[in-house]
C-alpha positions as CSV (number, residue, x, y, z in Angstrom):
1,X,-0.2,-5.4,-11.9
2,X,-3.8,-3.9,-11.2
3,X,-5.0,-7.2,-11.7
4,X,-3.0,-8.8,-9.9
5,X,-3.3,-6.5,-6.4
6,X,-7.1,-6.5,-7.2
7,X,-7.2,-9.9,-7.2
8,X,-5.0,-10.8,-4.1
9,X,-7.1,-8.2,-2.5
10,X,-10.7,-9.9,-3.6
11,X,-9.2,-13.6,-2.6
12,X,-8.2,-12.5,0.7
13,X,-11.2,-10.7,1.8
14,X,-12.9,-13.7,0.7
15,X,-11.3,-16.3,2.5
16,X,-11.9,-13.8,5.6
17,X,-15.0,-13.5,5.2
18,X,-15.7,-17.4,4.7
19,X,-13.8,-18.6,7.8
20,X,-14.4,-15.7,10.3
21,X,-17.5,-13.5,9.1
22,X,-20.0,-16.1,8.0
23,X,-22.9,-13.9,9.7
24,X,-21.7,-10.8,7.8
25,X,-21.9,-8.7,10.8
26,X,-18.2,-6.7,9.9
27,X,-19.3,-6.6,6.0
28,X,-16.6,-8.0,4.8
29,X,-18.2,-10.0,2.3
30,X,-19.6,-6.6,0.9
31,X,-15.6,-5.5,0.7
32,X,-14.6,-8.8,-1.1
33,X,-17.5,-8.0,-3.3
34,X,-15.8,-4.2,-4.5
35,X,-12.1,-6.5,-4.6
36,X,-14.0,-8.7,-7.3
37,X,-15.4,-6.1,-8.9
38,X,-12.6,-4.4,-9.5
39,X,-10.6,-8.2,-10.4
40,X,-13.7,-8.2,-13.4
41,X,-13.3,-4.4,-14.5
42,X,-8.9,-5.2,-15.0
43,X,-9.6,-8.4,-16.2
44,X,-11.5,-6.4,-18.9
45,X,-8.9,-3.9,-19.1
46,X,-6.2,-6.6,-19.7
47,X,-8.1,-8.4,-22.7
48,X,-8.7,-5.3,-24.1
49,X,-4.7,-3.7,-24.0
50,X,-3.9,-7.5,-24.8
51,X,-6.1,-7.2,-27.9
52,X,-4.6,-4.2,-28.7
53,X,-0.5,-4.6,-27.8
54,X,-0.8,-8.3,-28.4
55,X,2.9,-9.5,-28.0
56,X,4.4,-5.9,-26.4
57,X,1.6,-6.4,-23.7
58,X,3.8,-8.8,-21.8
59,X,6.7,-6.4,-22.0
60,X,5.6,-3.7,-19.7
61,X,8.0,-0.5,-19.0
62,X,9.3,-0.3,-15.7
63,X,7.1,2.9,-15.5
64,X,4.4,1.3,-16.8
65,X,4.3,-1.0,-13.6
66,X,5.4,0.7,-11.2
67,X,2.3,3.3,-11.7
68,X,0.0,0.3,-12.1
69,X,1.2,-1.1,-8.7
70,X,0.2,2.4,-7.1
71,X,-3.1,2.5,-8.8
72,X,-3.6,-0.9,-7.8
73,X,-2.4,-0.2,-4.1
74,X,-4.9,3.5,-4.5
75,X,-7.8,1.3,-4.8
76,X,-7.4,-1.3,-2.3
77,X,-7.2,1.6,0.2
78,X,-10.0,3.6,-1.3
79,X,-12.2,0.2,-1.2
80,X,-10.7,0.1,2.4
81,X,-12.0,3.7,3.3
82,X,-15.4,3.0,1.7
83,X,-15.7,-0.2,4.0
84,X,-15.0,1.8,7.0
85,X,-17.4,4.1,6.2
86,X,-20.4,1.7,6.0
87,X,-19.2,0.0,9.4
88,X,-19.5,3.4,10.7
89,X,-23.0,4.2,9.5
90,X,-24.1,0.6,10.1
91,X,-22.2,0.4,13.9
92,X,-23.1,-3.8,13.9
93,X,-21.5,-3.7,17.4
94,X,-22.5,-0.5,18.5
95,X,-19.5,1.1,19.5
96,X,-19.9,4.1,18.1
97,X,-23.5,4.6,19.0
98,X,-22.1,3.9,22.8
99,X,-19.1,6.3,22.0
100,X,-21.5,8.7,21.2
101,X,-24.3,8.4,23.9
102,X,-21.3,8.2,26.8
103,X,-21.2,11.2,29.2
């Protein structure tokens, strides 16, 4: 389910980033970047527990996914928080910098 959510994540952000952000001036391809990253680290993960379970790997417990959905939800919106953070520091359109200097 990680996968999967990591995955949906990285292809979205992606296709985003291709047809709206081709400058890169809201970062986004820097978030579909994490989204892969984390796609490659579960994709590890699965071959490994697959090499391990073999057949019981596609037989999850309902437990078993429904914690894996909320890790995989956890780091879609910790990736989200780290993006926000670097539009903040790098302000491309300088809203925050105007927010700030406003009196």
């Amino acid at each position: 389910m990680t996968l999967l959510i990591a995955v949906f994540a990285a292809v979205i952000s992606t296709v985003i980033w291709y047809v709206k952000d081709s400058h890169n001036q809201m970062k986004v391809g820097t978030l579909a970047l994490m989204f892969w990253g984390a796609s490659l680290m579960w994709l590890c993960d699965a071959v490994f527990e697959f090499a391990e379970l073999k057949e019981k790997f596609f037989h999850p417990a309902a437990a078993e996914v429904f914690n894996d959905f909320f890790l995989g939800i956890s780091v879609v919106a910790v990736a989200l928080v780290i993006w926000l953070v670097l539009l903040l520091i790098k302000d491309p359109r300088g809203v925050v910098r105007q927010a700030l200097t406003k009196k």
